[in-house]
C-alpha angles and dihedrals in degrees: 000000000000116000109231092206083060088070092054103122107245117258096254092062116037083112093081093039117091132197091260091063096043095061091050084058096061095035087055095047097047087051096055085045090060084043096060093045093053091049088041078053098057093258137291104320095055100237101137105225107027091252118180117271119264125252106285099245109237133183122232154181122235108214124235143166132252141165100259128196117224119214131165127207108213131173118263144169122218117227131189114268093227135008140195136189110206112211130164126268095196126042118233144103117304104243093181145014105210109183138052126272098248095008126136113251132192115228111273083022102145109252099170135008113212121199104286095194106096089040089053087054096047088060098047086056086045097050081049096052085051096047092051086047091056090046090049084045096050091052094047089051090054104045088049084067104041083050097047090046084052097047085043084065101040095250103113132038128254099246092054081058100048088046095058094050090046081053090054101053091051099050079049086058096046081059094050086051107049090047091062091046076050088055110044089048097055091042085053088042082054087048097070089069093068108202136200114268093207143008114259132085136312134245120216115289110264095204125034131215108308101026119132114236133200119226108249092359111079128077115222112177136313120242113198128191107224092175097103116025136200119217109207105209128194129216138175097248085227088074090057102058098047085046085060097048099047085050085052093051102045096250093121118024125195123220093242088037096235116153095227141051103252107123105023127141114263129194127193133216115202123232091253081060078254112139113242097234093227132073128233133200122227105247104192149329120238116243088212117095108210103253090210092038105031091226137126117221124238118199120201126178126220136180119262101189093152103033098241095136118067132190119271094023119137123240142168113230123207108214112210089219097176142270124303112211131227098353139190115211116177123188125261097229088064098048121070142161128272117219080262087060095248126138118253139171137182124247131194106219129210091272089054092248113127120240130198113230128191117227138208114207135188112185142333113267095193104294113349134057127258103225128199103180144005102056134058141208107275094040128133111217125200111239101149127042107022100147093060090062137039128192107297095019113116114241140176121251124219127170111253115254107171111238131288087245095049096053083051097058093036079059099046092247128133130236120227110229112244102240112224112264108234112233120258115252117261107224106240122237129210117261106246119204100263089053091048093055094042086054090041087053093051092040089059095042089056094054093044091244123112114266099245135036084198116102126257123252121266 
């Protein structure tokens, strides 16, 4: 370490010497003096001796191996299992609207009621037509036996005898006719009273009390059966084919051990994130791929009991797919991305030296990668502290265990701040001469005046 007395300017020349530099003198030497303790001290960081620096600690997962099932959550639509337009099959004018906007019909249930008074005359005049054609009948029927009896004795000709059982079978046909023309008028009678086709719920009325209506024409309301419902689910038809090749191969394995999807479990999510409570079934698979979106459309049916699902609402349905066995998940916090886009994690080996691993990846599982390759059962990887190591740097392998915090706040719990602890008080100490002129000096260099108005010695 420098000697501060060996800067002193020799006798013969404090002349030249000034107080200024005088002052850089004892600042130089005070900082070689700090340099030699640190060194005396085994450097900056305090560690006597200048050792090597321990292993850096890191958390990590040991990978192992488990039965996984494979699901998918793909966008769908409900629509209503069955539908119905009602729409008059007789023209007139609506009498009468009897059922509730909204409301849940039976089948055969009475919606409207049309103006039944010309259709009720229709079928008097019909009843009357039937009722000329029996009489006709009955005299022809008449007149044929008189005339037979008359040819069996010789008395009439033949041909008066062919002629009144030809007049027979035409009166008979009079009374075939008019009981058709009978018949359409009462079922049009029967048609003023417009029924539900089938059971479900109604739409709004599209016509009110007093409208004329077309037969056939006019569209009245809609009833829908939502009880059941059909979920209409859409899928890159991509995913299906590696879903089936991966069925093919034994990658995935479904519980029937059917090769397709018809049949599996589906779960639903609301549009709120909320679960739908029931199950569906997934009822077939279109064999039309969408020209514009290049999917194919799966339809599931659910059951609707208490009407919570409507038609044209948005879910998200959850596709049971199968099981993936044996396999290997690693957590997402531990995989990332080289500068080529491939996945890679750190791995500390048997030795405790970490290793850098490529990954091949299929999907996200929640929160943690299914991994085909790249990794094996028995492997630490890294998931916490990897910026303290790099690939071929030793490290210290700890299992992983989430914060403190984090289960807190996982519990609902709070956590109390840590309030900052105040330093302690450093006793002070008395200047001492040589400190007060070492203060003076900086104090003047730092207003650019010597550090002293007294003069310098000679």
């Amino acid at each position: 370490m420098s000697n501060p007395a060996a800067l002193e300017p020799a006798p013969g020349r404090s002349e030249r010497i000034g107080p200024w530099p005088r002052a850089l003198l004892l600042l130089l030497a005070l900082a070689l003096g700090a340099c030699g303790a640190e060194e005396a001290q085994g450097g900056p960081g305090g560690a006597a001796g200048g050792g090597a620096r321990p292993p850096a600690e890191v958390s990590v997962v040991t990978i192992a191996t488990r039965d996984v099932p494979l699901t998918s959550e793909l966008p769908g639509r409900t629509a209503p299992y069955l539908v119905a337009e009602v729409r008059p099959q007789v023209g007139g004018l609506v009498l009468e609207r009897a059922f509730d906007e909204g409301a849940d019909v039976e089948a055969g249930e009475v919606l409207y009621r049309i103006d039944p008074a010309g259709y009720e005359i229709a079928v008097a005049a019909a009843k009357a037509e039937l009722q000329r054609a029996e009489a006709a009948l009955a005299t022809a029927s008449a007149t044929a036996k008189r005339v037979s009896k008359l040819a069996s004795q010789g008395i009439s000709s033949e041909q008066a005898n062919d002629d009144a059982a030809g007049a027979v079978r035409a009166a008979r046909a009079q009374v075939s006719a008019a009981q058709a023309s009978l018949a359409a008028a009462s079922l049009d009678l029967e048609r003023t009273q417009v029924l539900a086709p089938i059971g479900g719920r109604t739409s709004r009325s599209a016509v009110k009390q007093g409208a004329l209506v077309i037969a056939f024409q006019t569209q009245l309301a809609t009833v829908q059966q939502l009880d059941p419902i059909y979920v209409d689910i859409t899928r890159p038809s991509v995913e299906i084919l590696r879903l089936q090749k991966a069925l093919a191969a034994g990658r995935v394995a479904r519980p029937d051990g059917e090769t397709d999807l018809d049949g599996a479990e589906v779960t639903l999510l609301l549009e709120d994130g909320t679960s739908y409570p029931h199950a569906g079934r997934l009822a077939f698979t279109d064999a039309t791929v969408g020209a514009d979106t290049g999917a194919v459309t799966l339809r599931a049916v659910f059951p609707n009991p208490d009407h919570q699902l409507l038609p044209g609402m948005y879910v998200r349905a959850v596709i049971e797919e199968g099981i993936v066995p044996n396999a290997i998940l690693v957590p997402q916090r531990g995989v990332s991305r080289d500068p080529s886009g491939r996945a890679t994690a750190l791995v500390v080996n048997g030795d405790g030296v970490v290793e850098q691993r490529i990954l091949a990846t299929t999907r996200t599982l929640g929160d943690q990668w299914l991994v085909t390759s790249g990794v094996a059962v028995g492997d630490r990887v890294i998931v916490e502290g990897l910026q303290k190591v790099r690939a071929g740097a030793p490290a210290k392998a700890v299992p992983f265990r989430p914060d403190a915090d984090a289960d807190g706040a996982a519990e609902g719990k709070a956590v109390a701040p840590t309030k900052p602890t105040a330093p302690a008080a450093k006793p002070e100490t008395p200047p001492t001469d040589a400190s007060k002129a070492t203060t003076a000096a900086a104090d003047g260099a730092a207003d650019g005046k010597p550090a002293s108005d007294a003069p310098a010695d000679r």
